[in-house]
N, C-alpha and C positions, 0 to 999 in steps of 0.2 A: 504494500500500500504506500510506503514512502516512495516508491518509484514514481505513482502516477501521482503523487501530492508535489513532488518536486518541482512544477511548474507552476502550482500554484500558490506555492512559496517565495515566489522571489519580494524581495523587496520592494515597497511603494514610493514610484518616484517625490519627489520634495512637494509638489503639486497634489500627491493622493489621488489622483486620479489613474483608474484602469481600464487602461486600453481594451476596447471591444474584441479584438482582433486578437490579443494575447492570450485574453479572458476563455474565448470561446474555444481556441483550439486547444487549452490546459484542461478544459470541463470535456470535450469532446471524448477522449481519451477513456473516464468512465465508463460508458456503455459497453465498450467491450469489456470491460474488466469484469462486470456484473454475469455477460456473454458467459466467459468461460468459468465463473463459479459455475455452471450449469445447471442448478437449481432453481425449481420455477417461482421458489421463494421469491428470488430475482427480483423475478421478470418483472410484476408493478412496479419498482423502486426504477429500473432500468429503462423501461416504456416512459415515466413519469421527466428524470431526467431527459431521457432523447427530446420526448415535445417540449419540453421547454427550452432544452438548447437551441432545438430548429424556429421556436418561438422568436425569441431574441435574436437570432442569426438573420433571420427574415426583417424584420428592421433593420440591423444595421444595413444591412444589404441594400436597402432603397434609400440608402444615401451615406458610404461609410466616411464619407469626409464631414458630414453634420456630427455622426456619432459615432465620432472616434473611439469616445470613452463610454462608459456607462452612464457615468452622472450628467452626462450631453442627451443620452436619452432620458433616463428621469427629468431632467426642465424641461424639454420639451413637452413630453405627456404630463407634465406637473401644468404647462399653459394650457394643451391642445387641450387636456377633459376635465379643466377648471375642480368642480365641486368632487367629480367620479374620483380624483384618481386621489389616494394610489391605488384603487381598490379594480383596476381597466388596463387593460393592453399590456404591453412588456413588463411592465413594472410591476403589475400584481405575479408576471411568471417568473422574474426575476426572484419575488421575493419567495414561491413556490422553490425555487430552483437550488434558494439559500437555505432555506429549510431541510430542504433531499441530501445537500451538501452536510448538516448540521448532523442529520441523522445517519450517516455515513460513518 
């Protein structure tokens, strides 16, 4: 398990801010891990992670120079769904995602 934690352990730049792009392919890495327990224990925890990755992924994707970072997409969905969020869109899979991470 330190293997696949090793990348998302690195240190946070002086800004605190985390790169979408670092983020995503460090998280990505899970799913198979879960894969080859082969246990269908698993499989929810592994299904649960994957949509959320691809959640977030898909955002960043239609525009990865607005959301470099994460906290570039939380402002924005913090503007776009005023009253909703964080409870709407990436943000609430983000915080899904942090959770899945938590119980890991």
């Amino acid at each position: 398990m330190v293997l696949l934690a090793k990348p998302l352990l690195k240190l946070l730049p002086d800004d605190k801010q985390i790169k979408n792009r670092s983020f995503l392919e460090a998280v990505s890495h899970l799913p198979p891990f879960f894969h080859c327990l082969g246990s269908p224990v698993f499989m929810p925890i592994k299904a649960d992670i994957s949509g959320n990755i691809t959640k977030i992924k898909a955002v960043y994707n239609t525009n990865p120079a607005k959301f470099r970072t994460l906290q570039n997409i939380l402002e924005a969905e913090k503007e776009m769904y005023g009253a909703e969020w964080p409870k709407v869109g990436a943000t609430l899979v983000l915080m899904w995602l942090k959770k899945g991470l938590h119980f890991i």
